[in-house]
TORKOL-4160 file (C-alpha; in steps of 0.2 Angstrom, whole numbers, padded with zeros to 4 digits, m for minus):
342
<pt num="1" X="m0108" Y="0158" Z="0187"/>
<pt num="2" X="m0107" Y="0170" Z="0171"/>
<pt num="3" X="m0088" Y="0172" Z="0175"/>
<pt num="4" X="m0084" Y="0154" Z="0178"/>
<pt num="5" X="m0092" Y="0149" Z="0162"/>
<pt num="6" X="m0082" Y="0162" Z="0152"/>
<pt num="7" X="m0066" Y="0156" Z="0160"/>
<pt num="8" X="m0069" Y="0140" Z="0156"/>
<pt num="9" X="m0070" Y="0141" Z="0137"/>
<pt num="10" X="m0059" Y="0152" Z="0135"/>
<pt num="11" X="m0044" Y="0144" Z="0146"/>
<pt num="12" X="m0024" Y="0152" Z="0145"/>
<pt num="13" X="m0019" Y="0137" Z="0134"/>
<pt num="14" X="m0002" Y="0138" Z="0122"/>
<pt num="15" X="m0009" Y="0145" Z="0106"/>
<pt num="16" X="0001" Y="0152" Z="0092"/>
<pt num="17" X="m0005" Y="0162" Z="0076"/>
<pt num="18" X="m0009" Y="0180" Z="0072"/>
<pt num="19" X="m0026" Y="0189" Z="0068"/>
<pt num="20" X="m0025" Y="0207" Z="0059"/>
<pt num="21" X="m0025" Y="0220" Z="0068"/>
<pt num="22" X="m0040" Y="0228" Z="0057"/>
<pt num="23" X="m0050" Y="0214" Z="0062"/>
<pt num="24" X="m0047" Y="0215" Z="0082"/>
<pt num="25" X="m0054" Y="0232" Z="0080"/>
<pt num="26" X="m0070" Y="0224" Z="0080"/>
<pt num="27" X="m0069" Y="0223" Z="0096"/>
<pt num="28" X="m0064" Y="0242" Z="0101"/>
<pt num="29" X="m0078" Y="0246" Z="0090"/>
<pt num="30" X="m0088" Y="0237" Z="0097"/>
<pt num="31" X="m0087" Y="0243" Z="0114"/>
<pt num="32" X="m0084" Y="0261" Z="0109"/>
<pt num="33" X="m0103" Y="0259" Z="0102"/>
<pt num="34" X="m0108" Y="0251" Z="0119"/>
<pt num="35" X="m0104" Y="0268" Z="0126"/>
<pt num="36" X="m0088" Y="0257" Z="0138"/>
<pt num="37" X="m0072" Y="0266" Z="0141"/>
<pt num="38" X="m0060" Y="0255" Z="0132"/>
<pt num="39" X="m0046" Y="0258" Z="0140"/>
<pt num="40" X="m0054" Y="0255" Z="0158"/>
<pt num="41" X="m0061" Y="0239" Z="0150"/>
<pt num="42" X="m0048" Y="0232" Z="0142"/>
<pt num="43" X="m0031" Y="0241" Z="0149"/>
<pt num="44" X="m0026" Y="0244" Z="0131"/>
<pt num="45" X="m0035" Y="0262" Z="0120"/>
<pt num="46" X="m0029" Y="0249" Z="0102"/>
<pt num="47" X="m0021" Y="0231" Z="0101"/>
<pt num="48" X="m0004" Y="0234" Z="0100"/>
<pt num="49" X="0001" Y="0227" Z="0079"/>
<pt num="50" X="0017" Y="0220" Z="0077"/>
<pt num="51" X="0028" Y="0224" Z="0063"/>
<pt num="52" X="0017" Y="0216" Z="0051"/>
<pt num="53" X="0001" Y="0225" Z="0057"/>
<pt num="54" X="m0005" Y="0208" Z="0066"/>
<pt num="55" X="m0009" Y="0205" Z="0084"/>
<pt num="56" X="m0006" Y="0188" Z="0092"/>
<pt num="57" X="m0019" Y="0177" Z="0093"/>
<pt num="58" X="m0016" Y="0174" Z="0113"/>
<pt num="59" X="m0017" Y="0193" Z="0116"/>
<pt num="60" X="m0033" Y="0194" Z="0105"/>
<pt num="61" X="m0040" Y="0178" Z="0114"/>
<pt num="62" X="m0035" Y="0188" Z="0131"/>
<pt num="63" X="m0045" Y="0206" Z="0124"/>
<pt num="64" X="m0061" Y="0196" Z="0122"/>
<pt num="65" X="m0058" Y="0187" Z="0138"/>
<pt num="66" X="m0057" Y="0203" Z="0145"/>
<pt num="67" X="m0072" Y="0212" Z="0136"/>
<pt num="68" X="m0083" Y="0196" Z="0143"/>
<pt num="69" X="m0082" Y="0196" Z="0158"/>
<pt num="70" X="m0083" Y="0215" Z="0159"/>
<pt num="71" X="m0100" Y="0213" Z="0150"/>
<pt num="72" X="m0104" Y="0196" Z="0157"/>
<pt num="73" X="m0108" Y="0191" Z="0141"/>
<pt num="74" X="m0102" Y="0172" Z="0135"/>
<pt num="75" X="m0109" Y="0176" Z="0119"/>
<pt num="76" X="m0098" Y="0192" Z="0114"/>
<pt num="77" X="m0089" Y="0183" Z="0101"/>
<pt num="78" X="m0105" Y="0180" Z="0091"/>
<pt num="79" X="m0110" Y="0198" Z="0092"/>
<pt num="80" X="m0094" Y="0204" Z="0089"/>
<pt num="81" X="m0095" Y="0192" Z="0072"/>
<pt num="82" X="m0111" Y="0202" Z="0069"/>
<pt num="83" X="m0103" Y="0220" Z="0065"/>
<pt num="84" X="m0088" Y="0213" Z="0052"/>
<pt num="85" X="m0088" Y="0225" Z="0038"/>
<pt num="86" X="m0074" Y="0224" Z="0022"/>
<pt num="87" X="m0064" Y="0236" Z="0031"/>
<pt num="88" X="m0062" Y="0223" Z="0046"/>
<pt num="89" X="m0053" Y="0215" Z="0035"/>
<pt num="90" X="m0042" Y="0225" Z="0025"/>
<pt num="91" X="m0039" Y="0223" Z="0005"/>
<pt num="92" X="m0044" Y="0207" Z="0008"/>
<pt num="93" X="m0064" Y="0212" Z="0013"/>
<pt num="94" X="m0065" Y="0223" Z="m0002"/>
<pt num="95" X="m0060" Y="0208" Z="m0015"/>
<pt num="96" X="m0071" Y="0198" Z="m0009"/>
<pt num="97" X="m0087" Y="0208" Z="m0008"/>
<pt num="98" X="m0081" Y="0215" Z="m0027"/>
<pt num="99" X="m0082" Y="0197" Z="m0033"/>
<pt num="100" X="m0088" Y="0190" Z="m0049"/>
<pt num="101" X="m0098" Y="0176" Z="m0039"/>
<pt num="102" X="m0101" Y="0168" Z="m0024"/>
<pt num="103" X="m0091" Y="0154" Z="m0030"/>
<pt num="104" X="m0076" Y="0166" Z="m0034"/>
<pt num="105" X="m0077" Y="0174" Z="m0018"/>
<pt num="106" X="m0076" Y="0159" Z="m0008"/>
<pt num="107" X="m0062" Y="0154" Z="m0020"/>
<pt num="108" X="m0051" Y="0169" Z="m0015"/>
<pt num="109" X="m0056" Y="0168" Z="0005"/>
<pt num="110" X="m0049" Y="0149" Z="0003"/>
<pt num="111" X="m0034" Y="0156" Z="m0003"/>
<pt num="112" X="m0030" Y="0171" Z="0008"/>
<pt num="113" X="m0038" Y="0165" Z="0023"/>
<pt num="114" X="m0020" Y="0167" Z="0033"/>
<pt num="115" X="m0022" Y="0185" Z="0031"/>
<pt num="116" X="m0039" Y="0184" Z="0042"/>
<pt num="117" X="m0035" Y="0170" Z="0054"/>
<pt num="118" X="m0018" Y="0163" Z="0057"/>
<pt num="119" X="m0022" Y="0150" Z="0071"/>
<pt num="120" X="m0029" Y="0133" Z="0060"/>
<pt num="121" X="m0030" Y="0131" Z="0043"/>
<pt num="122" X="m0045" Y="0131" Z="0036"/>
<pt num="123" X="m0049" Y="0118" Z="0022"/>
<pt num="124" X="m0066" Y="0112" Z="0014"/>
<pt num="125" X="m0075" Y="0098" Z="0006"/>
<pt num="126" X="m0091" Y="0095" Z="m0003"/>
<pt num="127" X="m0104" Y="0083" Z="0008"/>
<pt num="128" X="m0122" Y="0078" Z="0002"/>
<pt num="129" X="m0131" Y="0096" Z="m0001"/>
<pt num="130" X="m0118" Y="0107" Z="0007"/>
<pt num="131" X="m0099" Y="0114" Z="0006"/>
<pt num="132" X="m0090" Y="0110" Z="0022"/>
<pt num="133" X="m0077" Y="0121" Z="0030"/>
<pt num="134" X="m0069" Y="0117" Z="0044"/>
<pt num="135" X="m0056" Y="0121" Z="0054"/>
<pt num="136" X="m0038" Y="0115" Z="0060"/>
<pt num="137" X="m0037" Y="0105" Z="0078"/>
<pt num="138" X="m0026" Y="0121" Z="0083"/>
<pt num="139" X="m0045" Y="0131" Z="0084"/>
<pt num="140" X="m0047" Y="0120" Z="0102"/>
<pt num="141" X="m0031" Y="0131" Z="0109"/>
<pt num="142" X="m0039" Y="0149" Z="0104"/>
<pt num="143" X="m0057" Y="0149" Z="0114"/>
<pt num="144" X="m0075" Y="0149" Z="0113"/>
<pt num="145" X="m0074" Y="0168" Z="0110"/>
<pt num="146" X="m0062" Y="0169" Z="0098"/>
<pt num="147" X="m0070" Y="0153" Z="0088"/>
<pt num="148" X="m0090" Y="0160" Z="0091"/>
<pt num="149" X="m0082" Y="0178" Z="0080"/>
<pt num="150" X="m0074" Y="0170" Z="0067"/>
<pt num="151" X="m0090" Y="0159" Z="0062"/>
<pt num="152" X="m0100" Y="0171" Z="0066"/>
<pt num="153" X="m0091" Y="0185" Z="0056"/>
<pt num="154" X="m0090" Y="0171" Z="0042"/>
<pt num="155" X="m0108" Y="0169" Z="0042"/>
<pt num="156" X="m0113" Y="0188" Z="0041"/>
<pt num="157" X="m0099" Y="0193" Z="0029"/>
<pt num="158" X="m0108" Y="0182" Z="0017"/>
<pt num="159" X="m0127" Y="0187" Z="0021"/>
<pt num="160" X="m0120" Y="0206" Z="0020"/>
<pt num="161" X="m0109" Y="0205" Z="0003"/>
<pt num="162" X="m0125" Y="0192" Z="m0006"/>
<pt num="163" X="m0140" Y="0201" Z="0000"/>
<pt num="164" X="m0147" Y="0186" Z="0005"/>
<pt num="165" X="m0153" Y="0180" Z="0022"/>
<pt num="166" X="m0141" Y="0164" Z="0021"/>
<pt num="167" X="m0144" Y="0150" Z="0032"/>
<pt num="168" X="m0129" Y="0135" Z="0038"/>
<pt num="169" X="m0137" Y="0118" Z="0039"/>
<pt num="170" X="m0126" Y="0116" Z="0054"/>
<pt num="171" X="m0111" Y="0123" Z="0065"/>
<pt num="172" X="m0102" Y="0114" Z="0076"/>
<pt num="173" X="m0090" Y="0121" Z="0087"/>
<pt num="174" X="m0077" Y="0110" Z="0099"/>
<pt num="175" X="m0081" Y="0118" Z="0117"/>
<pt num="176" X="m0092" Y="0112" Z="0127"/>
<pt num="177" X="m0110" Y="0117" Z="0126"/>
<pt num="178" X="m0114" Y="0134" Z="0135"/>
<pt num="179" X="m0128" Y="0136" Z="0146"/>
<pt num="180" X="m0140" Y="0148" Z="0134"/>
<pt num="181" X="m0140" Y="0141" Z="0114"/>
<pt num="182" X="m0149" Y="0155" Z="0111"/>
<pt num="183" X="m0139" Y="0167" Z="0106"/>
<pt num="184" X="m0133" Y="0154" Z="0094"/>
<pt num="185" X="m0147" Y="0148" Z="0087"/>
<pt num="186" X="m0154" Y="0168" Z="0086"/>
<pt num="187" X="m0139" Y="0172" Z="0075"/>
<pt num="188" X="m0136" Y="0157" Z="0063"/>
<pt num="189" X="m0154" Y="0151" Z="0062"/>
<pt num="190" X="m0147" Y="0131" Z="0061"/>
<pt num="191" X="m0144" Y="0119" Z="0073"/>
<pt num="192" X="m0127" Y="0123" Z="0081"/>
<pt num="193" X="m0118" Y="0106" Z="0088"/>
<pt num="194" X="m0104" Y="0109" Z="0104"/>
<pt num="195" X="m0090" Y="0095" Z="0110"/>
<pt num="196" X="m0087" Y="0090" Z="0089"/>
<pt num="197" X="m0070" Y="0088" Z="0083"/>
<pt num="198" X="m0066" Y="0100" Z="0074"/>
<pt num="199" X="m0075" Y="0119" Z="0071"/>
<pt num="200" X="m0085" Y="0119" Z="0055"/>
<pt num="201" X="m0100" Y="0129" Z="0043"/>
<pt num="202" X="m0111" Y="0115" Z="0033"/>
<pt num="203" X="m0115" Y="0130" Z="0020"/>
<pt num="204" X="m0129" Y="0126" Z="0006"/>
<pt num="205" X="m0122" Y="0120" Z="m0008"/>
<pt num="206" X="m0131" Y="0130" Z="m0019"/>
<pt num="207" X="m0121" Y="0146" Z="m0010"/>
<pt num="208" X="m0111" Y="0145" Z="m0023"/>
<pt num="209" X="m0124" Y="0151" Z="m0035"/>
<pt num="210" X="m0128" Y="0165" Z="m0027"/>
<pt num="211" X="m0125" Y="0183" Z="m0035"/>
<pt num="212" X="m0117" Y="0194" Z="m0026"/>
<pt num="213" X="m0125" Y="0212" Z="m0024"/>
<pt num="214" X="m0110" Y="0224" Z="m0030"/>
<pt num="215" X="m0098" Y="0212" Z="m0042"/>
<pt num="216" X="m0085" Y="0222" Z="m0050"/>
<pt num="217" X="m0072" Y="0208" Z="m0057"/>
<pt num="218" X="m0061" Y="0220" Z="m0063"/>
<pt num="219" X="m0058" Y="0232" Z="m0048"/>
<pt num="220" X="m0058" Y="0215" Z="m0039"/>
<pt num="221" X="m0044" Y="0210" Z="m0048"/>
<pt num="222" X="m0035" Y="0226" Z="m0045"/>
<pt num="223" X="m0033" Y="0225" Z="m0029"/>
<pt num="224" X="m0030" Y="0204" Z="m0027"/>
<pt num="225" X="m0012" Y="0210" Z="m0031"/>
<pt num="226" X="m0013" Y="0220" Z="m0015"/>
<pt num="227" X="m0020" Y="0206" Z="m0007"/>
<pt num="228" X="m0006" Y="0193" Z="m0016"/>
<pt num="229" X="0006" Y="0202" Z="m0010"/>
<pt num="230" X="0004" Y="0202" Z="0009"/>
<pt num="231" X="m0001" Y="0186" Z="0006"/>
<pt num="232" X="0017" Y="0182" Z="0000"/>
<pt num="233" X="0025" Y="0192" Z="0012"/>
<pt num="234" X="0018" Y="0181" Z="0026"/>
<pt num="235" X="0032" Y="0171" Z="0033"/>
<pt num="236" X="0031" Y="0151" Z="0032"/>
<pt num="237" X="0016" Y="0144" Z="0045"/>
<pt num="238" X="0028" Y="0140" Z="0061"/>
<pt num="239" X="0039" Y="0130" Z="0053"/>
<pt num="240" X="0047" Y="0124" Z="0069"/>
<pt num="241" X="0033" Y="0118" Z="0074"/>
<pt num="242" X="0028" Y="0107" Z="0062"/>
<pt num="243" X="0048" Y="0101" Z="0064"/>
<pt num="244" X="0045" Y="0098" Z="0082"/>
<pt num="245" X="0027" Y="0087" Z="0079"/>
<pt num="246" X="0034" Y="0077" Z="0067"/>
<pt num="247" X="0049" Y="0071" Z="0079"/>
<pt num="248" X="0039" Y="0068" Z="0091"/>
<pt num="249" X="0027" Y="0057" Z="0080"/>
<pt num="250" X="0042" Y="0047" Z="0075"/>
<pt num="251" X="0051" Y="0044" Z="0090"/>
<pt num="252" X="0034" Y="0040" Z="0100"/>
<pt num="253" X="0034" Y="0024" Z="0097"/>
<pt num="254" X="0051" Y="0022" Z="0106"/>
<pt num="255" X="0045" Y="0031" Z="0123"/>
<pt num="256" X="0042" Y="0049" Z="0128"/>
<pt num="257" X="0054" Y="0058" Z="0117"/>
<pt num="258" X="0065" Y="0070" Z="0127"/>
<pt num="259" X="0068" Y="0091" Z="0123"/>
<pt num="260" X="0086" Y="0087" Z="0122"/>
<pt num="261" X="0086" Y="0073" Z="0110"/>
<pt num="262" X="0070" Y="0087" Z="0099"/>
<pt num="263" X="0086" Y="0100" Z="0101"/>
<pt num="264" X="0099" Y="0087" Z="0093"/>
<pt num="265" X="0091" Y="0082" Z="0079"/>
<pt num="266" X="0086" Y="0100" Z="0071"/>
<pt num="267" X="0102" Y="0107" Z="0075"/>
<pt num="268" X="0096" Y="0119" Z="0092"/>
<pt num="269" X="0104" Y="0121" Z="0108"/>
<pt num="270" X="0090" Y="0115" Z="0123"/>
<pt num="271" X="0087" Y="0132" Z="0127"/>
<pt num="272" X="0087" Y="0138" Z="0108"/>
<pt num="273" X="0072" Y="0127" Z="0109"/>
<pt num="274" X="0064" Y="0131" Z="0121"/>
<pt num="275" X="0064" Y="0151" Z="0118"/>
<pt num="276" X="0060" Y="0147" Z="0100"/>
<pt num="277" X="0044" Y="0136" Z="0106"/>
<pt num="278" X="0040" Y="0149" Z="0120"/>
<pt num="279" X="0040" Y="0165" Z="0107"/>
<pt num="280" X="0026" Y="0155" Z="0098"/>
<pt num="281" X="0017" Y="0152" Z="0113"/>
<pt num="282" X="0021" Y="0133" Z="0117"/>
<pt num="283" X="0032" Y="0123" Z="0128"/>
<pt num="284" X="0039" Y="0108" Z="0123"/>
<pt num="285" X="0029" Y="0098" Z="0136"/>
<pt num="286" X="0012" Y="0106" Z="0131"/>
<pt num="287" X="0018" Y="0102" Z="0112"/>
<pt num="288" X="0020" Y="0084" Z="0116"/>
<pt num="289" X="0005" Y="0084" Z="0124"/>
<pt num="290" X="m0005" Y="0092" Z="0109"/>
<pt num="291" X="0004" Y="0080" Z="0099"/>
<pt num="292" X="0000" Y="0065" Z="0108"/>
<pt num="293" X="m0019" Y="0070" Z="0108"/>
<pt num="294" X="m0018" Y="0073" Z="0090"/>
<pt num="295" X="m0011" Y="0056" Z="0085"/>
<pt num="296" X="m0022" Y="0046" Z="0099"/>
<pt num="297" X="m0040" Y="0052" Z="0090"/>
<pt num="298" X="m0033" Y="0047" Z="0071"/>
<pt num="299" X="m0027" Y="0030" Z="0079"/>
<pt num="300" X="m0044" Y="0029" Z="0088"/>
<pt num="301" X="m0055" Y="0032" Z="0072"/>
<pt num="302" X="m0044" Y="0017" Z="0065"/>
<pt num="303" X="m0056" Y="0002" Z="0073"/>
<pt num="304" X="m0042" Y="m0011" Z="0069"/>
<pt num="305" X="m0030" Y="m0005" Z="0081"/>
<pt num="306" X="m0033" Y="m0012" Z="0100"/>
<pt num="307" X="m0031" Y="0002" Z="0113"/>
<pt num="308" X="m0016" Y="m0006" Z="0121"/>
<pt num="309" X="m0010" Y="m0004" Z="0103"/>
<pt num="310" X="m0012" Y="0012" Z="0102"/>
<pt num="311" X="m0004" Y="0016" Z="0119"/>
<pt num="312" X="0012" Y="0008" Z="0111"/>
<pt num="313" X="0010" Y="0019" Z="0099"/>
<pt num="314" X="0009" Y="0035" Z="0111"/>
<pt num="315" X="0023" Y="0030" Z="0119"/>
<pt num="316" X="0013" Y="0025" Z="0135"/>
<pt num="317" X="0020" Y="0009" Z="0142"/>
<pt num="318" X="0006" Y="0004" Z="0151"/>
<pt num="319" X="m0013" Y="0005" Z="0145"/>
<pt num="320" X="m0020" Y="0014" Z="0161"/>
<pt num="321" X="m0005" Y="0029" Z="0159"/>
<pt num="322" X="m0015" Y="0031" Z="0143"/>
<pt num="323" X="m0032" Y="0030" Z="0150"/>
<pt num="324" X="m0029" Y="0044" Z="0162"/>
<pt num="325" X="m0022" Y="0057" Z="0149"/>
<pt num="326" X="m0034" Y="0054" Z="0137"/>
<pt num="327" X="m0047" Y="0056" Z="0152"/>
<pt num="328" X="m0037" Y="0072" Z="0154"/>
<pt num="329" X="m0039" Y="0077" Z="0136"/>
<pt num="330" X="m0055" Y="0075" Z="0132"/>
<pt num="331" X="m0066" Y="0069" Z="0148"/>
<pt num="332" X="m0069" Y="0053" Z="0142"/>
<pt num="333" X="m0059" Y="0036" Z="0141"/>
<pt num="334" X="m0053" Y="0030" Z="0123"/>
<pt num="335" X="m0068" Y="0017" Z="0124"/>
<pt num="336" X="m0080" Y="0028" Z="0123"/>
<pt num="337" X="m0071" Y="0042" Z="0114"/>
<pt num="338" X="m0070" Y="0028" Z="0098"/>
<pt num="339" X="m0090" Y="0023" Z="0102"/>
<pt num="340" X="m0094" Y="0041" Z="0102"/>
<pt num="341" X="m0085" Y="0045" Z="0086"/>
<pt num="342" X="m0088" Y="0028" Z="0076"/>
């Protein structure tokens, strides 16, 4: 049952995106502490980094696969989370937990974050009494695991580097619910909503208030040039396919757009394509797939637009063909997908 419900939220889906490699190391420290052989439990002694020091997100997603259902334990992520320390992540932890503020701090994670997760942007926004991040559709593609260390990691970062038992006035996370909260509710001490749209951290606005317990602005400063420049070294966020989802969103409209006619129109060979999209974890069908989910939950929120509109829209030619792969997508029909989220 354990194993079932680990593979489940953490399926093999195309995901592109980099973590650092100092930050997977949470996990071979982990299990070193557990007293586990890592090797024997995840084939690997260290993550292989790339060039860059990174390792992809779909083999880090695949390590804590791995790790879970060794332990049989669904909620690794979120202990995992628990154990982040600066050095997980790099430069990076040290500027932070140096900080001037709590505000500055937040400032600069904002900024950098590429250096700690590559797989969705991350953006925020101020809501009644809290600060709101929240995290790009692409966070669906990466797993429960993955998802349950980064908010979790989020979360203790901030208790560690204020001092401060800090509280979330809500979680949401976009899997679906596990069958024991309580490992959730142990570690952020808020209610923690599953099936949302999108992964996010209600924080207290008054975080940003908050002193933080060793603030040195100036040693902080020092070493943001390290961190500015691997941040500028970091190469454009998978320019192609951002190319490729915004053919498909024009063309849509026209039918099912086809690989060769993507190919023609950004100057690629079909099979220049496809090994382009394949190297960053995608095929060209999943893509359009993604896409299509994408565009069909922003043309739902819109209540003016008819579900046989927005069919036409996805380049469905008949209402029921879009009734079955939104079904497929999310597990419910558009109608009730639209009521749920109104």
């Amino acid at each position: 049952m354990i194993k079932l419900e680990i593979e489940r939220a953490n399926p093999p889906l195309p995901v592109s995106g980099h973590v650092p490699g100092t930050y997977v190391r949470l996990l071979f420290d982990y299990l070193a502490a557990q007293g586990q052989d890592v090797g024997h439990v995840l084939g690997e002694a260290a993550a292989p980094p790339g060039p860059d020091g990174t390792v992809a997100a779909a083999h880090w997603r695949r390590l804590l696969t791995q790790a879970a259902l060794h332990l049989g334990d669904p909620a690794l992520g979120l202990r995992l989370g628990a154990t982040i320390t600066p050095a997980h992540l790099g430069p990076l932890g040290y500027v932070l937990q140096l900080s001037g503020s709590s505000a500055t701090a937040l400032e600069r994670y904002l900024r950098y974050q590429r250096l700690v997760h590559d797989v969705s942007p991350v953006r925020h926004f101020p809501a009644e009494g809290a600060v709101v991040l929240e995290w790009g559709d692409d966070a669906r593609a990466i797993g429960l695991l993955a998802n349950q260390c980064g908010l979790a990691a989020l979360v203790h970062f901030a208790r560690c580097i204020t001092g401060q038992p800090l509280r979330p006035l809500v979680v949401h996370f976009v899997e679906a619910a596990p069958a024991d909260m309580r490992p959730y509710a142990e570690l952020f001490g808020c209610p923690v909503l599953f099936g949302q749209t999108a992964a996010r951290i209600h924080l207290p606005a008054d975080v940003l208030a908050m002193p933080l317990r060793q603030p040195d602005p100036a040693l902080a400063a020092m070493l943001e040039q390290q961190v500015a420049a691997l941040f500028a070294a970091m190469p454009a966020r998978e320019a192609l396919l951002q190319s490729v989802r915004g053919f498909i969103s024009q063309h849509l409209i026209q039918g099912e757009p086809a690989l060769q006619a993507c190919a023609e129109a950004l100057n690629l060979s079909d099979r220049t394509l496809r090994r382009r999209l394949q190297a960053l974890g995608w095929s060209y069908r999943a893509l359009l797939e993604d896409s299509r989910r994408c565009l069909a939950e922003n043309y739902l929120r819109d209540r003016r637009l008819a579900l046989p509109e927005v069919a036409l829209l996805l380049g469905y030619s008949e209402q029921s063909a879009f009734n079955r792969a939104f079904r497929r997508w999310t597990g419910m029909s558009p109608r009730r997908w639209r009521l749920a989220h109104a």
